[in-house]
FIKOLZA-1660 file (N, C-alpha, C; in steps of 0.1 Angstrom, whole numbers, plus 5000, padded with zeros to 4 digits):
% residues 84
   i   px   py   pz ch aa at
   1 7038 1170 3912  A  X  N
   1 7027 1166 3905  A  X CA
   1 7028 1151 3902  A  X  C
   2 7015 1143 3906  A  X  N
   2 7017 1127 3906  A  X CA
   2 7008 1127 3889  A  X  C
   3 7016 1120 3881  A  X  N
   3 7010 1114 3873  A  X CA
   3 7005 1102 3869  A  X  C
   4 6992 1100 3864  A  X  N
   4 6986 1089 3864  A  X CA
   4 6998 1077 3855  A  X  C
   5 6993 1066 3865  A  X  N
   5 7001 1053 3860  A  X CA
   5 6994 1046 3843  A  X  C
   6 7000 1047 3834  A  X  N
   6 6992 1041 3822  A  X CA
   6 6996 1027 3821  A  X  C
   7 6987 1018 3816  A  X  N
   7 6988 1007 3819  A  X CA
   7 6996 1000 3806  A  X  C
   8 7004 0995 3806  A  X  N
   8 7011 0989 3792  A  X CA
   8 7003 0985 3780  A  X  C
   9 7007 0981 3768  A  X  N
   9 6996 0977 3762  A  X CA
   9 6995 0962 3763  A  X  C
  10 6984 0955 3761  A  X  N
  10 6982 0945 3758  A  X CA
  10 6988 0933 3751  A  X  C
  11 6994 0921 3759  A  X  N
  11 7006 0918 3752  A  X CA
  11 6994 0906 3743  A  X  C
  12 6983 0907 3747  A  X  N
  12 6971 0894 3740  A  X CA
  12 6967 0901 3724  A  X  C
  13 6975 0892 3718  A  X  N
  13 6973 0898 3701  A  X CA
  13 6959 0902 3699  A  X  C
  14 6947 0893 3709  A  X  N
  14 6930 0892 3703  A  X CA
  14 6924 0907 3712  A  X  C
  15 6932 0914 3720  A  X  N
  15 6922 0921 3730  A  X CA
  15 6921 0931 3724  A  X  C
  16 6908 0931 3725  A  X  N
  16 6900 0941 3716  A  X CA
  16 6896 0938 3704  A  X  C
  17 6896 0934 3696  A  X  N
  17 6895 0924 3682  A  X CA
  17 6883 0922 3687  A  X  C
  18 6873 0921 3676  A  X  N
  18 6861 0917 3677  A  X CA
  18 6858 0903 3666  A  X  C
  19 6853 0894 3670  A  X  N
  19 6850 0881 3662  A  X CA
  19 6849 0884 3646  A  X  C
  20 6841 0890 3648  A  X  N
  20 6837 0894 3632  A  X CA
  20 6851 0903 3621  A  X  C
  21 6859 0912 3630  A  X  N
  21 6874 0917 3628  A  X CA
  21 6879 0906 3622  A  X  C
  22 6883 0891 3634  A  X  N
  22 6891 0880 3627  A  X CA
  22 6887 0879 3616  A  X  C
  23 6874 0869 3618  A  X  N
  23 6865 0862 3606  A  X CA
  23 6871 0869 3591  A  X  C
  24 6868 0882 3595  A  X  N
  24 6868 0894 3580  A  X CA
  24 6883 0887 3574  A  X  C
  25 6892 0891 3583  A  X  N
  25 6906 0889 3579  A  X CA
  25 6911 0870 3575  A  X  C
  26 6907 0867 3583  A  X  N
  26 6906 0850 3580  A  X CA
  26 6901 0848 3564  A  X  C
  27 6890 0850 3561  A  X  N
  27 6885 0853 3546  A  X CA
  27 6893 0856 3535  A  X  C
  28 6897 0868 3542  A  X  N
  28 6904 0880 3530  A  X CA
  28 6919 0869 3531  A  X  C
  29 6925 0865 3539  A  X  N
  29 6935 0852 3538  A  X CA
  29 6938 0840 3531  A  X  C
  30 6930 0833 3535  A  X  N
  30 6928 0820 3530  A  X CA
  30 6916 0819 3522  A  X  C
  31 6905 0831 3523  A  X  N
  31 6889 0825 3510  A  X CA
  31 6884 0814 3517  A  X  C
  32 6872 0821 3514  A  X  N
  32 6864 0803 3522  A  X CA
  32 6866 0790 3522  A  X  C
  33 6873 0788 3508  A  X  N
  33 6877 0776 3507  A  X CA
  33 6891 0770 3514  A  X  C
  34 6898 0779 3516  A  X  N
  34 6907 0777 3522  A  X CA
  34 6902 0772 3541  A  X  C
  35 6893 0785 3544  A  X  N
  35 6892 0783 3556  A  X CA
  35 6880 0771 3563  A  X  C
  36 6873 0766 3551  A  X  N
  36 6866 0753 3550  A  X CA
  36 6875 0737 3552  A  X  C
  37 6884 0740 3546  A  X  N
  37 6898 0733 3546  A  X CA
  37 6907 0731 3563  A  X  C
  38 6905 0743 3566  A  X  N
  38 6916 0744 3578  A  X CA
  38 6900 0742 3590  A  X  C
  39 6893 0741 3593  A  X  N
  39 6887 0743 3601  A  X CA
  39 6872 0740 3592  A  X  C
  40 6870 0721 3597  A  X  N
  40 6858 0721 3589  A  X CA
  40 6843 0718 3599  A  X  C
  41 6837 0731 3595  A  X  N
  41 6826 0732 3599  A  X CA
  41 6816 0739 3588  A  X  C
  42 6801 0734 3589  A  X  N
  42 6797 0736 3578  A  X CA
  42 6789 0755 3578  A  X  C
  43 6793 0761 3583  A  X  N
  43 6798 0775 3581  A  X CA
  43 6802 0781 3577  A  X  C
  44 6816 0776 3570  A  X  N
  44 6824 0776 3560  A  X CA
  44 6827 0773 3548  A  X  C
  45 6816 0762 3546  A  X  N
  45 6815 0751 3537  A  X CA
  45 6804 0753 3529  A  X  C
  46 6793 0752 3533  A  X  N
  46 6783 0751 3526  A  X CA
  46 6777 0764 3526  A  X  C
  47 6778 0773 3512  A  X  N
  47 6772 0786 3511  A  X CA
  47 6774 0798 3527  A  X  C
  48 6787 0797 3529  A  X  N
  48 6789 0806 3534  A  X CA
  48 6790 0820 3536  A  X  C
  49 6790 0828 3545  A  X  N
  49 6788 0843 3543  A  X CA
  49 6790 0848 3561  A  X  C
  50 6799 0859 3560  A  X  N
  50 6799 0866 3573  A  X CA
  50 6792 0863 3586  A  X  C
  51 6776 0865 3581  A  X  N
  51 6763 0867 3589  A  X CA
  51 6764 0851 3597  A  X  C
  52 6759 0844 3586  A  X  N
  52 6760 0829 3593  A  X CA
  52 6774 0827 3601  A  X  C
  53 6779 0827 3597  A  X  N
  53 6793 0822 3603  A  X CA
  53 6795 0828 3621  A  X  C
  54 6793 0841 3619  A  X  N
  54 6790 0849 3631  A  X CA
  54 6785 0841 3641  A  X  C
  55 6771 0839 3639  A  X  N
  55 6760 0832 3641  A  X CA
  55 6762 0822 3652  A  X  C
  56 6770 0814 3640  A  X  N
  56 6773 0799 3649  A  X CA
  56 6781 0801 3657  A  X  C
  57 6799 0812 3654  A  X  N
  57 6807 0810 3662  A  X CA
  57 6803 0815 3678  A  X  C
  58 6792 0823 3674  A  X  N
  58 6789 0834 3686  A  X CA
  58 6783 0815 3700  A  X  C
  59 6772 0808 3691  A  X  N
  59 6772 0801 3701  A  X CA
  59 6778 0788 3704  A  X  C
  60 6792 0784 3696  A  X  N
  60 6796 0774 3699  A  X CA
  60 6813 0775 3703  A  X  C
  61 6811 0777 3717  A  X  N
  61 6827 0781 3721  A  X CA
  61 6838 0772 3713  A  X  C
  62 6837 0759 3712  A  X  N
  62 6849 0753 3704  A  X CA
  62 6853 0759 3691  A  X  C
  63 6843 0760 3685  A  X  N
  63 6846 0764 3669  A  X CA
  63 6851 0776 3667  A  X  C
  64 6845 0783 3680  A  X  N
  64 6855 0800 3681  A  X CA
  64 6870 0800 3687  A  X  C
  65 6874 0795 3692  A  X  N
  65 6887 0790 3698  A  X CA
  65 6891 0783 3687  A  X  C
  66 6886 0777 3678  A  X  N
  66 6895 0771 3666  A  X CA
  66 6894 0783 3657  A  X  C
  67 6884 0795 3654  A  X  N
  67 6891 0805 3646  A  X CA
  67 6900 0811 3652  A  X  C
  68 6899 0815 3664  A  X  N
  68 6909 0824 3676  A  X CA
  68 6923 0818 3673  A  X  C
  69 6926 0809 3673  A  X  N
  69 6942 0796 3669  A  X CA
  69 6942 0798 3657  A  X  C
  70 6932 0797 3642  A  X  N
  70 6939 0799 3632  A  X CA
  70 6943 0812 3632  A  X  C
  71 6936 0823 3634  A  X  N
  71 6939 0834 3634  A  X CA
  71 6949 0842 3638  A  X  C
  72 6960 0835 3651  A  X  N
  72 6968 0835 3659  A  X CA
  72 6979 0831 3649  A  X  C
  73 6979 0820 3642  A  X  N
  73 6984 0816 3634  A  X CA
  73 6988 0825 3623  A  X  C
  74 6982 0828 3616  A  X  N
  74 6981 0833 3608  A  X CA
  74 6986 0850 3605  A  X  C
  75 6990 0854 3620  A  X  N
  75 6997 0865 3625  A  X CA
  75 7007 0856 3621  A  X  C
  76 7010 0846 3625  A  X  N
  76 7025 0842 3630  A  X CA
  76 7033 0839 3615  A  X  C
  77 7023 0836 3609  A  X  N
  77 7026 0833 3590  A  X CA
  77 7027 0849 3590  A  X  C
  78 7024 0859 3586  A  X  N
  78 7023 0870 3579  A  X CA
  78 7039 0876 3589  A  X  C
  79 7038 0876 3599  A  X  N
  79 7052 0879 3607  A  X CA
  79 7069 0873 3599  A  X  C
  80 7065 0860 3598  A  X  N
  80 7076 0855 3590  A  X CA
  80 7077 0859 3576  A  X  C
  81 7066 0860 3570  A  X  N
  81 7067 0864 3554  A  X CA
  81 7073 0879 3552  A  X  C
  82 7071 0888 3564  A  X  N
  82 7077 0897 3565  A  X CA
  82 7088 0902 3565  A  X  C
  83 7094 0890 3575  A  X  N
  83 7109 0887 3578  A  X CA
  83 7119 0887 3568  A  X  C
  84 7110 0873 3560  A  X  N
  84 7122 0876 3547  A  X CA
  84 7114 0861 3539  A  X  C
% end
């Protein structure tokens, strides 16, 4: 009996993650102010909220790639605080 080959998991921290997933967690992290700070766009900044934020990243590839990197990051902080 051949059994089907399963594919490993995904070694890309983001696959499957949905924008709005990060975003949530980026928030719940640093607070808007924080993330206004790390990455300044005015989505962040000026009366910010989920919905907008969404919005913009959906159509401006750069600024999503710079949440995608802090967010990356930001594994990599929570990984070490873990550590010790």
């Amino acid at each position: 009996m051949n059994r089907p080959m399963t594919a490993p998991p995904p070694r890309d921290p983001l696959h499957g993650l949905t924008l709005e997933a990060m975003l949530t967690e980026l928030v719940a992290y640093f607070g808007w102010p924080g993330l206004g700070e790390r990455i300044a766009i005015r989505c962040f900044t000026s009366e910010p909220s989920i919905a907008s934020s969404l919005k913009f990243l959906r159509k401006t590839p750069w600024a999503r790639e710079k949440v995608e990197s802090l967010y990356l990051f930001m594994l990599r902080e929570r990984a070490r605080a873990a550590r010790g």
